[in-house]
C-alpha positions in Angstrom: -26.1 -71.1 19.7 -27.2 -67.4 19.1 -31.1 -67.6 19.0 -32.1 -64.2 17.0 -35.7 -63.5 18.3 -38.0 -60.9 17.1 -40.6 -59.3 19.3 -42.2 -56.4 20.8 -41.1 -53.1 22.6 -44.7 -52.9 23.9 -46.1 -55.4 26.7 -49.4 -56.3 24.7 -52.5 -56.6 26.9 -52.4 -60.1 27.8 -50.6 -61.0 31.3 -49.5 -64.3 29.1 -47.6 -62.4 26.9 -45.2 -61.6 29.5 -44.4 -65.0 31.6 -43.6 -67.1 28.2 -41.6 -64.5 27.1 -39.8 -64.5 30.6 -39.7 -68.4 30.4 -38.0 -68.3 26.9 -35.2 -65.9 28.0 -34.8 -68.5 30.9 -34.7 -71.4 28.9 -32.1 -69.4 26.2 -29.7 -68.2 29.6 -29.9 -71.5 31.3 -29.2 -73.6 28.3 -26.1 -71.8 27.7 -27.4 -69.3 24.2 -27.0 -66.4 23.5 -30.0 -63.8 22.9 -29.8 -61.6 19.7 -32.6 -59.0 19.7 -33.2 -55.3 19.0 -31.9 -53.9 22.1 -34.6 -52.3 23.6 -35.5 -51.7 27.7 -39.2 -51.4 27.1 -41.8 -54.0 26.8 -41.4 -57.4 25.8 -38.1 -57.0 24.9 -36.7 -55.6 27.5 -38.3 -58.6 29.9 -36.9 -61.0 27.3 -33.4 -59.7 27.7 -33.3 -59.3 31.6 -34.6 -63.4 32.4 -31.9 -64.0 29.6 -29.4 -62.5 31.9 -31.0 -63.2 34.9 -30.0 -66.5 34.0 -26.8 -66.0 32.9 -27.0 -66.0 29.5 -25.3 -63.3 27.5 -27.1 -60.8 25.0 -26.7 -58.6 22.4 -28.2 -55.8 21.4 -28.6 -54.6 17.3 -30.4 -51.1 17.6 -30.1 -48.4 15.4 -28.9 -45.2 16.1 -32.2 -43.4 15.9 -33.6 -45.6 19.0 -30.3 -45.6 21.3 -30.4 -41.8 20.2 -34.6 -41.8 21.6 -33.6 -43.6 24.9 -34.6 -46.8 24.2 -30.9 -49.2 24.7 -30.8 -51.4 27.6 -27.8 -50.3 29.0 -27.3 -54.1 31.2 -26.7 -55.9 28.1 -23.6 -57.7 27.1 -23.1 -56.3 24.1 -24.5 -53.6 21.9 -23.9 -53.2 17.8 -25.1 -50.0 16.7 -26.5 -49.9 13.3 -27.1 -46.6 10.6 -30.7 -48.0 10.3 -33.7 -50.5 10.2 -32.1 -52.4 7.1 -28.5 -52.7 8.5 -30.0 -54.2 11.9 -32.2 -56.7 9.9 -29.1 -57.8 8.2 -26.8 -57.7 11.4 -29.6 -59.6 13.2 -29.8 -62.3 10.6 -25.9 -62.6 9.8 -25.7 -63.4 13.5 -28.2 -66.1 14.5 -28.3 -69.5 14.2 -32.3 -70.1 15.1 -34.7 -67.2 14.3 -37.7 -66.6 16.6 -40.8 -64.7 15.7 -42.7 -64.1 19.5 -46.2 -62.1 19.1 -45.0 -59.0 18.0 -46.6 -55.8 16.1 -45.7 -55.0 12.5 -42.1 -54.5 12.8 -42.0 -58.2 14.0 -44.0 -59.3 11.1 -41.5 -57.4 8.5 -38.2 -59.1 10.2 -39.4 -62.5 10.4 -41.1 -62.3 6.9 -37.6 -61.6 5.5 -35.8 -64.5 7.5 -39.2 -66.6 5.8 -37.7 -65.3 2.5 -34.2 -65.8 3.0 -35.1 -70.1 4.7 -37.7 -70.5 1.5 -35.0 -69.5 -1.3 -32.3 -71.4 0.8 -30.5 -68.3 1.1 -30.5 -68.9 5.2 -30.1 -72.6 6.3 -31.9 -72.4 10.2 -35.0 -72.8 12.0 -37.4 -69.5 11.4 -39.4 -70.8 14.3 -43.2 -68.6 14.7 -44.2 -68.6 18.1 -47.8 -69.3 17.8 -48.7 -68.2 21.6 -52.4 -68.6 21.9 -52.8 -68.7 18.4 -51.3 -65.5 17.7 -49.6 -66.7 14.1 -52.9 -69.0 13.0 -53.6 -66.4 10.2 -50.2 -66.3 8.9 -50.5 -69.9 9.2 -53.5 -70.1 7.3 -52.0 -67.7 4.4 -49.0 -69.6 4.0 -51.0 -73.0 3.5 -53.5 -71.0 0.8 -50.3 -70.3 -0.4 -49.9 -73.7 -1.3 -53.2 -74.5 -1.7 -52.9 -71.6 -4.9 -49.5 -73.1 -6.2 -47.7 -69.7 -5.4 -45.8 -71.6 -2.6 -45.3 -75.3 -1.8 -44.1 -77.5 1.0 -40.7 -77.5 -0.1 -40.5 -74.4 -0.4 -41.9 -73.6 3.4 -39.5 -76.4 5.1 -37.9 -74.7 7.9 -40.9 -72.8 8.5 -42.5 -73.7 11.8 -44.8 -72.8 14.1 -44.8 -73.7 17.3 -47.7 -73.6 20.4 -45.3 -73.5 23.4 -41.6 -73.6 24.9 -41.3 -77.6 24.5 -42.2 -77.4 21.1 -39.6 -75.0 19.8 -37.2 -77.1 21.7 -38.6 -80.5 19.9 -37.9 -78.5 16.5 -34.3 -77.2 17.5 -33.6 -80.8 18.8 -34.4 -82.3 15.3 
């Protein structure tokens, strides 16, 4: 299964941000996935991708020019699809996973896993858009997308396949469903 997950090229300030992001590459490597992410060396990402391989999973890397161009491709990767721009790697990103994983991530994070939101909540994209809710990170968007409900500009149905999970085991419980 190719598990798209959107995070991070910075490390964040919190020492947690870094060991589960190293224990979700793990689990993706070790459980025979493949990692689709944005590419990058640095931060987050770049830890994500190297436990992913450290564990013999493959990855691939979607990164536009403009970033491979700055010096920010991780040259160990598997693979590595070079896009024109932001838009084209959202869509390659998207065309190419099967389970969509927001970690906490800045406001690039927040604009790519909003879309896959869009795409699961018209039924344009049939898979998991999974929000890992680390520490709480995603309780505001949480909150929003219930007062979303709550305001009749949303509703349930229209939010299935929208979860939010607290921890590794819970993500796998929802992809074992």
């Amino acid at each position: 299964m190719n598990i798209t997950v959107y995070l991070g090229a910075n490390e964040g300030n919190a020492p947690f941000f870094k060991e589960a992001v190293h224990e979700l590459g793990l689990w993706i490597g070790t459980n025979g996935n493949t990692l689709v992410y944005g590419g990058s060396k640095s931060g987050l990402m770049g830890e994500l991708a190297e436990s992913v391989l450290q564990a013999g999973g493959k990855v691939i890397g979607v990164e536009p020019q403009f970033f491979i161009d700055a010096g920010f491709v991780y040259d160990e990767i598997t693979e590595l699809i070079t896009t024109k721009d932001m838009s084209e790697r959202k869509a390659k990103m998207i065309e190419l996973g099967d389970v969509f994983i927001a970690f906490p991530g800045g406001t690039g994070t927040l604009e790519e896993i909003t879309e896959v939101m869009s795409k699961v909540s018209l039924k344009h994209l049939d898979a998991p858009c999974i929000l890992y809710n680390l520490n709480g990170y995603y309780d505001s968007l949480k909150q929003l997308l219930e007062h979303m409900i709550e305001m009749d500009l949303s509703s349930e149905e229209k939010q299935e396949g929208i979860y939010f999970a607290e921890d590794l085991e819970e993500i796998q419980r929802i992809l074992d469903k």
